[in-house]
C-alpha positions in Angstrom: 6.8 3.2 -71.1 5.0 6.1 -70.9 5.2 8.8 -68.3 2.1 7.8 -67.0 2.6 4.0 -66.9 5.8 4.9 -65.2 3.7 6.9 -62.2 1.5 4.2 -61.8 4.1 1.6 -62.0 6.2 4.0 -58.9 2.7 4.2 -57.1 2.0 0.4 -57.2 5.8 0.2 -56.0 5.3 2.6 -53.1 2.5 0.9 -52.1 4.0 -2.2 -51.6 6.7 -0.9 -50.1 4.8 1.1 -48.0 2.6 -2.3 -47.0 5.6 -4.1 -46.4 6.8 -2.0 -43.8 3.9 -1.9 -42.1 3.5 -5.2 -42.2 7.4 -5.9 -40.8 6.0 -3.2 -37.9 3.5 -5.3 -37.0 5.4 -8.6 -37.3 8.3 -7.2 -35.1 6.7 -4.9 -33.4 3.1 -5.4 -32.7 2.5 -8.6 -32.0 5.3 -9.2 -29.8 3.9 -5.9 -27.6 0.5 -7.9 -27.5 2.5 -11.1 -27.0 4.4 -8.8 -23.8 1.3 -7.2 -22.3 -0.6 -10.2 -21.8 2.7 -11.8 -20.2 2.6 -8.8 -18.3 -1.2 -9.3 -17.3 -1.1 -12.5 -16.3 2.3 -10.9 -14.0 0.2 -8.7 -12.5 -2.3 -10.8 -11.8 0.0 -13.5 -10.2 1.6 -10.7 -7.8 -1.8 -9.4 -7.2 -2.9 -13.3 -5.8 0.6 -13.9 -4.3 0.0 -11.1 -2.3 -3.6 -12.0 -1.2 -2.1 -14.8 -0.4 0.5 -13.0 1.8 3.3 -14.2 -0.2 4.9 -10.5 -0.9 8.5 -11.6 -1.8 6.9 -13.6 -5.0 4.5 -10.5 -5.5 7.2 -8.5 -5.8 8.7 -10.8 -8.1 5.4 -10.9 -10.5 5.0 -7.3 -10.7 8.5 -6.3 -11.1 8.6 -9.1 -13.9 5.4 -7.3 -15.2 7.2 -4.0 -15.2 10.6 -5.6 -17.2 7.7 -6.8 -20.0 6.1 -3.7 -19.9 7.9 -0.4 -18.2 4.7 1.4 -18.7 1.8 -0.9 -16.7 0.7 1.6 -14.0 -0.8 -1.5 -12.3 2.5 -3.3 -11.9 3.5 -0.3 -10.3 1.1 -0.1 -8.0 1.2 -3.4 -7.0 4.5 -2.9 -6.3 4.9 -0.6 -4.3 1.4 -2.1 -2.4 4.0 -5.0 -1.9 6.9 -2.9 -1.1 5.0 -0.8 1.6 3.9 -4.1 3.7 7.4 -5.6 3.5 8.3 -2.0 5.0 10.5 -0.5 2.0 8.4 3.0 2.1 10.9 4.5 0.0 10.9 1.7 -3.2 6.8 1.9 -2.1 6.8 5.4 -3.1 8.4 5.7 -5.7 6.6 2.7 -7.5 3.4 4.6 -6.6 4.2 7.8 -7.5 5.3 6.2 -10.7 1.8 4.4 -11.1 0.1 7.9 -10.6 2.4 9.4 -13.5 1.5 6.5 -15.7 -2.1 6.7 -14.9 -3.9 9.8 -13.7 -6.7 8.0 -13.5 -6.4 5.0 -11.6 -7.8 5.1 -8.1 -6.0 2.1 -6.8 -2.8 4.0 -7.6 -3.9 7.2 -5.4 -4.8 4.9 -3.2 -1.8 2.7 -2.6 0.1 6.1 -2.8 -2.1 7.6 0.0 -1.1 4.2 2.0 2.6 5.1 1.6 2.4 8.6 2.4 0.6 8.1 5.4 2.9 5.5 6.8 6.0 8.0 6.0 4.4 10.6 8.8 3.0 13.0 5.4 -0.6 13.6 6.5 -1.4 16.1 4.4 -0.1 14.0 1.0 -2.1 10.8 2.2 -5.4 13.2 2.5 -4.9 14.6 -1.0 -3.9 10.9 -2.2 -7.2 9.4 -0.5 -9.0 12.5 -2.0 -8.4 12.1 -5.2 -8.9 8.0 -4.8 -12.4 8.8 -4.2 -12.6 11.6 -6.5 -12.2 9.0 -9.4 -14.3 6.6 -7.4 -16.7 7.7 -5.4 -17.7 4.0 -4.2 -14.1 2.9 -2.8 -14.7 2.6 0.7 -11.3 1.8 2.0 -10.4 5.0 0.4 -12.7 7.0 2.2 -12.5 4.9 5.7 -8.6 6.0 5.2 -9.4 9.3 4.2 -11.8 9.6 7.4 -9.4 8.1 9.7 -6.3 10.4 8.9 -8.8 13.6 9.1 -9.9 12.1 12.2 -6.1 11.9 13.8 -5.6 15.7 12.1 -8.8 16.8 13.9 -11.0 17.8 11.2 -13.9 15.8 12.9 -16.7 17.2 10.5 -14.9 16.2 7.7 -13.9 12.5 8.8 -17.6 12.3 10.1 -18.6 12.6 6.1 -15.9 10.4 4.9 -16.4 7.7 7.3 -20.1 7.8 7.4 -19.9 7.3 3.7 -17.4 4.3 3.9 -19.3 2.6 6.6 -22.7 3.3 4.3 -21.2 1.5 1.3 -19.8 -1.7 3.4 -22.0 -1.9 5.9 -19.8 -5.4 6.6 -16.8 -3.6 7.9 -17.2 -3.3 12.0 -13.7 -1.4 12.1 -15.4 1.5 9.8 -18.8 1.9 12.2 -16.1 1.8 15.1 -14.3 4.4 13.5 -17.3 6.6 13.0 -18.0 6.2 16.8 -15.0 7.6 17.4 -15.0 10.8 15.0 -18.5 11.5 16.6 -17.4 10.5 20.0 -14.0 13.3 19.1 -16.5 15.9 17.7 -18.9 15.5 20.7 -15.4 16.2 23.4 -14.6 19.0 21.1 -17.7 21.2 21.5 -18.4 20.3 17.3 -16.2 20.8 15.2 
């Protein structure tokens, strides 16, 4: 065999070597990821209806199932510690938000659910920059703003809960709590002499 017979020959080799493993990775590795993230989907959507449904012990279970499949699911987390915060554990609630926020920047819900727990642990000034950066990445989410509004509103920016609550009670024009809320930033401004 030649020497160049003998490269191709080591090529071919290393190529089927090299397709093998990849192939094993995607066998062992791969699929069952797919195979755990849509277990872990159809988790979170189970916690996500239990809860709806008011059933926060079994939500808890779903996403915390969710999270065992798949430690990184930012939506498990937030779910959780949704979950966590009505049941009253603000500490587990925090810390599966904050967790949710470090998995994904991005997700509004998270910042959301994290303002939720921040503002029921007395930290004002963490729910407003949680709620802040909710509607930051989604300028539409009305709950966010109605909290944001009502938490400015108890600090006594009025101005500045007028804007946010104004805007909730634009985009869900449904909600009578957030045109009561409004009433009462305007009716706090007016006392004030306008701030």
């Amino acid at each position: 065999m030649d020497d160049l017979t003998f490269l191709y020959v080591l090529i071919v080799v290393g190529a089927v070597v090299i397709l093998g493993i990849l192939a094993a990775v995607i066998v062992f590795k791969v699929i069952p990821m797919a195979k755990a993230d849509k277990k872990a989907r159809a988790e979170v959507n189970a916690g996500l209806q239990a809860a709806a449904a008011g059933q926060l012990d079994t939500a808890i279970e779903h996403f915390r199932e969710a999270i065992r499949l798949l430690p990184d699911c930012a939506r498990a987390y937030s779910g959780l510690g949704s979950a966590l915060g009505y049941k009253g554990d603000l500490e587990g609630a925090l810390v599966a938000c904050r967790e949710a926020v470090r998995l994904d920047p991005e997700d509004a819900n998270a910042f959301y659910n994290l303002g939720v727990s921040l503002y029921h642990k007395g930290d004002k000034p963490a729910a407003i920059k949680a709620y802040r950066e909710a509607v930051r990445l989604q300028s539409d989410y009305a709950a966010a703003l109605f909290n944001l509004g009502t938490v400015l509103l108890e600090t006594g920016d009025f101005a500045a809960a007028i804007l946010a609550l104004q805007e909730a009670a634009w985009l869900r024009p449904d909600q009578l709590d957030y045109r009561n809320q409004l009433s009462l930033a305007l009716s706090g401004q007016h006392r004030s002499g306008g701030n």
